[in-house]
C-alpha positions in Angstrom: 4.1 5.8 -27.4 0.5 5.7 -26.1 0.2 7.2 -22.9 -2.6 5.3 -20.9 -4.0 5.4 -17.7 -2.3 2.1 -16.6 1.4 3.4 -17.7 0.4 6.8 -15.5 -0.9 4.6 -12.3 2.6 2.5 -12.7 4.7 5.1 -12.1 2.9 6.7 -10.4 2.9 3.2 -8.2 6.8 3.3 -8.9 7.8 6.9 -7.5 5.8 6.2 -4.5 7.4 2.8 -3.7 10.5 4.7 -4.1 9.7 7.4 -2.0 8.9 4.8 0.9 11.9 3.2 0.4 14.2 6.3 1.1 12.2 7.0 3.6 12.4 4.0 6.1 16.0 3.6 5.0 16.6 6.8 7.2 14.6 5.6 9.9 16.1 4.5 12.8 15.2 1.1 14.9 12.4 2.6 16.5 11.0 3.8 13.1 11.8 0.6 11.4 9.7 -1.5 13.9 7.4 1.0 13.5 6.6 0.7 9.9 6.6 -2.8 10.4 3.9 -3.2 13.2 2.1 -0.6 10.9 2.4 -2.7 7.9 0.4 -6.0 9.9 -1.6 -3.7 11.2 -2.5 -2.6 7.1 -2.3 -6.3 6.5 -4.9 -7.0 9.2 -7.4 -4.3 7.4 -7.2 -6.0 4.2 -8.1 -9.9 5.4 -10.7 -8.3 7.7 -11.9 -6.3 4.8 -12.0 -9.3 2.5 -12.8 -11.8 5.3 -16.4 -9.6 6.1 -17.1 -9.1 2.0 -17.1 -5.8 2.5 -14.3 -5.1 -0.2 -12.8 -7.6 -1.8 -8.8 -6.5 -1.9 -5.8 -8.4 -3.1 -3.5 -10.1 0.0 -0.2 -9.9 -0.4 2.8 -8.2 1.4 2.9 -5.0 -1.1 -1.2 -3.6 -0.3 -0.3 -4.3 3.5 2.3 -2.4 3.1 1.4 0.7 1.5 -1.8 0.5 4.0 0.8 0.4 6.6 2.8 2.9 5.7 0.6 5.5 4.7 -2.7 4.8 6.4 -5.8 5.7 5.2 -5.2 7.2 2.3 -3.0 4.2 1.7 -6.0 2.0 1.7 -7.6 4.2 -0.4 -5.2 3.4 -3.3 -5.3 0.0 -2.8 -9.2 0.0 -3.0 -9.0 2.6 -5.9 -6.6 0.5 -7.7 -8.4 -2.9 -7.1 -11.8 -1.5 -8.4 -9.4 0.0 -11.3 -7.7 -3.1 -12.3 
């Protein structure tokens, strides 16, 4: 098996989506509505990102969250992996 730099980014993706989710499962409330207002918030970056052509970035529910949830380093691996892919 080939080991590429996609199959590494995947799980790397993949550990990290794991991670988050353990992570607001032991949240309580307060944390849960937390991470959400945090995720529009990342979702808000992204349109207004892509709505001034400054970076074009996917829009879905996935990039706004991991924006969200981990800030600006968040939005970092969604540009990374946008200019990547």
């Amino acid at each position: 098996m080939k080991l590429t730099w996609e199959t590494v980014l995947l799980f790397v993706a993949g550990g990290a989506l794991v991670a988050t989710l353990v992570w607001v499962t032991r949240l309580k409330t307060r944390g849960v509505l937390r991470a959400v207002i945090n995720t529009l918030a990342g979702g808000a970056l992204i349109a207004g990102l892509s709505a001034l052509n400054i970076i074009v970035l996917p829009f879905n529910a996935f990039n706004a969250l991991i924006v969200g949830l981990l800030g600006l380093p968040g939005a970092g691996v969604v540009i990374a992996a946008a200019l990547l892919l």
